[in-house]
N, C-alpha and C positions, 0 to 999 in steps of 0.2 A: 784664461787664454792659453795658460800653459796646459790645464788639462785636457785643452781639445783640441792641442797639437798632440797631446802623448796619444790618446784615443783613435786621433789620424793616423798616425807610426803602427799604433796597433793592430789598426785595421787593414794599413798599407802590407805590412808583415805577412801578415793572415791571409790577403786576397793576391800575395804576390805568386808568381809562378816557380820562381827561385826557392822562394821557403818549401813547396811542396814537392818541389823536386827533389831538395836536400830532404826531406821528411821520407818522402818514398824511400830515395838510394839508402834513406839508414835504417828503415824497417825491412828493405830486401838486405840488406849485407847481415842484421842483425836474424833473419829469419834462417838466409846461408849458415852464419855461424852455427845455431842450434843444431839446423838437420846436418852442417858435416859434423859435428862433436858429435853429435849420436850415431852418423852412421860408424866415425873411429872407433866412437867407445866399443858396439854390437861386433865389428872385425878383429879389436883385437880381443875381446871375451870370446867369437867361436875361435879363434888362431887360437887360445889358450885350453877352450876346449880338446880341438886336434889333438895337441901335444900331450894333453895330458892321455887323452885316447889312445895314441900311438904309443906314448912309453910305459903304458899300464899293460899293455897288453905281449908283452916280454919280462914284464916284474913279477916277483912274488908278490903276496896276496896282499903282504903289511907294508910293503911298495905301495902298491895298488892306492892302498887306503891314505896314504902320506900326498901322492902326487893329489889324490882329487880332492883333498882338503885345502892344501895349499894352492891347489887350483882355483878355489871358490874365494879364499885370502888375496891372491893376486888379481883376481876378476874385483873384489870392491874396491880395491886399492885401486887400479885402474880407474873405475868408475870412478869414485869420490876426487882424483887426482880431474879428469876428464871434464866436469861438469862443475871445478872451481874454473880452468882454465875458461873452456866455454862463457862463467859468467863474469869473470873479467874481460873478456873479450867484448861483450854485451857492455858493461858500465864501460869502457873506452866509446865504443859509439855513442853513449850518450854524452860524452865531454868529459867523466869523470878521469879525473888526474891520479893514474895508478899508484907512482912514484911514491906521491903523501900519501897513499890510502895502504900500499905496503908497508912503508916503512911505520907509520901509525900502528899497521896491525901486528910488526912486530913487536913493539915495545908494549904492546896491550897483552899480546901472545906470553911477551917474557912472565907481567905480572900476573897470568893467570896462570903461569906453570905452577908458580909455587903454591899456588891452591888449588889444584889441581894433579896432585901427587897422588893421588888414588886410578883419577885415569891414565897415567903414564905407569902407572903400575899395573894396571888391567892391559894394557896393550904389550907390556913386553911378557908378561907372563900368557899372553894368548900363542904370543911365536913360539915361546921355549915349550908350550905345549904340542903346538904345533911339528915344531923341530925337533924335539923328544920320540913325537909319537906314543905320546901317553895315550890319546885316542883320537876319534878319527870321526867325521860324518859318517852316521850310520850306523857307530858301537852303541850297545848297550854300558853305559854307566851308572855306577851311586855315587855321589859326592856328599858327604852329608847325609841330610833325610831328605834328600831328591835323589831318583832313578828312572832312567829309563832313555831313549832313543835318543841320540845325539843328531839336530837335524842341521845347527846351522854354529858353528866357532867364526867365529865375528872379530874383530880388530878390539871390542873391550868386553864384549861375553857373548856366555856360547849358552843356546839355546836348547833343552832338553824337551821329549815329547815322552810322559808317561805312559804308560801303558791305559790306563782308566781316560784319558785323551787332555789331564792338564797339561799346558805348555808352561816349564819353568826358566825363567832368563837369568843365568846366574853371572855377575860381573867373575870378569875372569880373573884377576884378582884374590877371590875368596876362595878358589878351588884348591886347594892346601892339599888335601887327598883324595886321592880316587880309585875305585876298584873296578875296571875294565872286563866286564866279563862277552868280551869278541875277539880276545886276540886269541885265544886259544879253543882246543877242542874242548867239550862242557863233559862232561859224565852224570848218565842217568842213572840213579839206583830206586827201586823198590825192596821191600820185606815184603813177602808174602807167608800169610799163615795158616798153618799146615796141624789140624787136632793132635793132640796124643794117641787118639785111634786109628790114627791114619798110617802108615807104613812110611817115615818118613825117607827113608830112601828109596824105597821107590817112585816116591813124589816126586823127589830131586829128582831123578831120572828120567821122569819123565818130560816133567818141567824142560828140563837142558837138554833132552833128543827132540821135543814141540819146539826149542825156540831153535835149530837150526832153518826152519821155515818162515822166522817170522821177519817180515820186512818193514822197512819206515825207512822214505827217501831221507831222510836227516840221521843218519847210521853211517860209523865212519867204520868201525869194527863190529861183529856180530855178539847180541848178547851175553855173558859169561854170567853162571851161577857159580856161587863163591861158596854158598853151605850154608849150612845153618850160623846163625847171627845170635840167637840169643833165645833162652829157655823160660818161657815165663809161667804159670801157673795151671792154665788151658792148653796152650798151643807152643810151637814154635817157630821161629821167624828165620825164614831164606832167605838170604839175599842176592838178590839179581844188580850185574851193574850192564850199563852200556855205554861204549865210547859214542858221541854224538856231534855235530856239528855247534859252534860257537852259541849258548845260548839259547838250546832247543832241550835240552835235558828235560821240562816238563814236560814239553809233545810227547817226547819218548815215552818218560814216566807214564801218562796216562795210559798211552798205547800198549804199552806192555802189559798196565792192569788189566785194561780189556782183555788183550789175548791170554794171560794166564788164568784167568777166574773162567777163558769158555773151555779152554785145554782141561782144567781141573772138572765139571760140571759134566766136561762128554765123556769123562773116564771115571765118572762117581766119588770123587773126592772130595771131601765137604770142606769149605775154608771155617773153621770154629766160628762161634757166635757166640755170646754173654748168655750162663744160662745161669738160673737160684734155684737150689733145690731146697723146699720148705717142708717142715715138720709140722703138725697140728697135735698138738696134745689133747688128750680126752678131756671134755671140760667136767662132768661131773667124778671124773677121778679115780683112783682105785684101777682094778682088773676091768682092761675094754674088755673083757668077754663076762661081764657082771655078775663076777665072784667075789 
């Protein structure tokens, strides 16, 4: 009997108007919540946008680099802050009691700090990187035996893109040293080699009157030939350097070989090549003129 009064209650619940009224008004306020968390979170990631737009573009370059990293740091921080808020919001509409469920998650929070001494270590060494300006979204880095494209510094690690197209995620934490090669200008140099037949000064010369013509938009200074570098047994080696844009020194390099082997080729001057010169001895012996 008692079970088919509960049965009754149940049913009474279910087919009442009240219950589905209250069901509705808590799937519209819970659907509200979502789409305003998100439209907040999207307004203040471009507001942070703007700003960072607006004050990059009166800073220097390593400005530049600092504000939009820190820009994409305060844009997750926002997020991740946006979308806990958001889903307490959500478990309040369902009845959940925050108060216990806070105060619960502190005392769980404390016990995992202390095991968790590698990610609080990974996140303050992410700022101090950050805030250093050790580098930047966008630099080329080596940390280690990982190099290459800096795409994304993260709140516990920062994401490199190789050049060959692996993606290596290194906890930020582990990054002990690093060698930044975008904060500065790069230098191209080539050796080019020049016979012992060849008139080596005039090579030079002409070498260094050809490259006042030679262009490449990644050129921050125009070629210099510095002279010969070094005397080896065939040939001798010029050295060409170029001042270049952050990290383009082998564009350069290549470019320039091209242009001085067609320079060298249209004014007939041979770049040496490995040659052997062999002897054959007479094999039946004595006087080859067979005496």
């Amino acid at each position: 009997m008692d079970i088919q009064a509960y049965y009754k209650d149940i049913a009474a619940w279910i087919t009442s108007e009240t219950t589905w009224e209250g069901f509705g008004r808590s799937v519209l306020r819970i659907a509200l919540i979502i789409i305003i968390g998100q439209v907040i979170v999207w307004i203040a990631n471009k507001t942070i946008d703007r700003v960072v737009l607006n004050r990059s573009e009166s800073r220097m370059v390593l400005q530049t680099r600092r504000m939009t990293t820190v820009g994409k740091l305060v844009k997750n921080i926002i997020s991740y802050a946006g979308y806990f808020i958001i889903g307490m919001l959500v478990l309040d509409e369902f009845g959940v009691q925050l108060a216990p469920l806070l105060a619960g998650a502190g005392v769980i929070g404390l016990a995992i700090g202390f095991g968790a001494q590698s990610l609080v270590k990974d996140i303050i060494t992410g700022f101090f990187i950050i805030f250093e300006d050790q580098f930047a979204v966008g630099d080329v880095i080596q940390t280690g035996n990982f190099k290459g494209t800096v795409e994304v510094i993260g709140l516990r690690a920062t994401r490199i893109l190789s050049w060959t197209g692996e993606v290596h995620i290194i906890p930020n934490g582990m990054i002990n040293e690093v060698t930044n090669f975008s904060m500065h200008n790069s230098i191209a140099f080539i050796d080019v080699s020049i016979g012992y037949e060849e008139d080596a000064e005039k090579a030079i010369a002409l070498i260094r009157r050809e490259l006042e013509r030679f262009e490449n938009e990644n050129l921050v200074k125009p070629p210099e030939v510095l002279g010969i570098q070094t005397m080896l047994s065939t040939e001798v080696k010029v050295r060409v350097t170029a001042e270049c844009l952050p990290n383009t020194q082998s564009i350069v390099a290549r470019s320039l070989n091209a242009y001085i082997k067609k320079v060298l080729d249209g004014h007939g001057i041979d770049i040496p090549y490995p040659r052997m010169v062999t002897y054959h001895r007479n094999e039946r012996g004595g006087d080859p003129n067979g005496a």
